[in-house]
C-alpha positions in Angstrom: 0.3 34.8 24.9 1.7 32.2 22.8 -1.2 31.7 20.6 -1.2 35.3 20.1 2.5 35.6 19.2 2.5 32.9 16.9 -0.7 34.1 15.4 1.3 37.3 14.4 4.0 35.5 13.4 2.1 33.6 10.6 0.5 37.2 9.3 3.8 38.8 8.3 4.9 35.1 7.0 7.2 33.9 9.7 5.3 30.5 9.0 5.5 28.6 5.7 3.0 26.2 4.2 2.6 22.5 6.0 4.9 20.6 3.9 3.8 17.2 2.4 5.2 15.2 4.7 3.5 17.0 7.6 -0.2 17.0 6.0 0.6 13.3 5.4 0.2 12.6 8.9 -2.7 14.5 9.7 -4.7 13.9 6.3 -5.7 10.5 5.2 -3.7 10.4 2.1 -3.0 14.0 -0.4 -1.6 13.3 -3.6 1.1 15.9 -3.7 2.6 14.7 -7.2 6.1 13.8 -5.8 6.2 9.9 -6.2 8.8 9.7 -3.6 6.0 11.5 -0.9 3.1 9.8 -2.3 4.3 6.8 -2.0 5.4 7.1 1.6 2.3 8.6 2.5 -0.3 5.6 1.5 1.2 3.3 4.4 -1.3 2.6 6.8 -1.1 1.3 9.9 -1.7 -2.7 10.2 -4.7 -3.9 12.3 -4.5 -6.9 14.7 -5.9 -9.2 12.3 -2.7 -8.7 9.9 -0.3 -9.5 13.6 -2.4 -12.5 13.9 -1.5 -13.9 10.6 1.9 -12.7 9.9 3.4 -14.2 13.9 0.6 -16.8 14.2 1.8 -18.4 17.5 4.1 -16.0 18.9 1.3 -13.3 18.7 -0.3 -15.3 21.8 2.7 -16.2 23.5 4.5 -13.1 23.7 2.5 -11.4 26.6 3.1 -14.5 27.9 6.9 -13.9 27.9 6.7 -10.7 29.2 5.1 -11.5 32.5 7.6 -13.7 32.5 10.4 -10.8 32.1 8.5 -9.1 35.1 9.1 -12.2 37.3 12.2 -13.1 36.8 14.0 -9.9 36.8 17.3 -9.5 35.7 19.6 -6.6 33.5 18.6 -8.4 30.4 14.8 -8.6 31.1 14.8 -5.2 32.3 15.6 -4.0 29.3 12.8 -5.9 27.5 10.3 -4.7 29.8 11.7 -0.7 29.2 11.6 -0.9 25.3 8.2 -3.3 25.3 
């Protein structure tokens, strides 16, 4: 019923076009010809190997901290272990 009603919606032009910023997260990269948007949209997520080289040593010792959050539980660590 939804699909339906929203389907009619988009005929009489309830809907309006997928704005840049939008098709920027499902298309790889559009060039839209705003510099602003186009700009914005060519940031790519980093992989591990750029973690790796940016935190070196803390990259391998965080999860260590973490269980270590879980053990010793207090207000403070319960809060790292919520927003982790």
């Amino acid at each position: 019923a939804l699909v339906g009603a929203a389907a009619l919606l988009m005929q009489f032009g309830y809907f309006g076009p997928l704005s840049a910023r939008v098709r920027g997260l499902f298309v790889k990269h559009t060039r839209t010809g705003n510099p602003l948007v186009d700009s914005v949209a060519e940031h790519q997520p980093a992989n591990e190997q750029a973690y790796s080289h940016y935190l070196h040593h803390i990259y391998h010792i965080a999860p260590y901290g973490f269980l270590l959050s879980l053990v010793r539980f207090t207000d403070a660590n319960l809060f790292i272990v919520l927003y982790a």
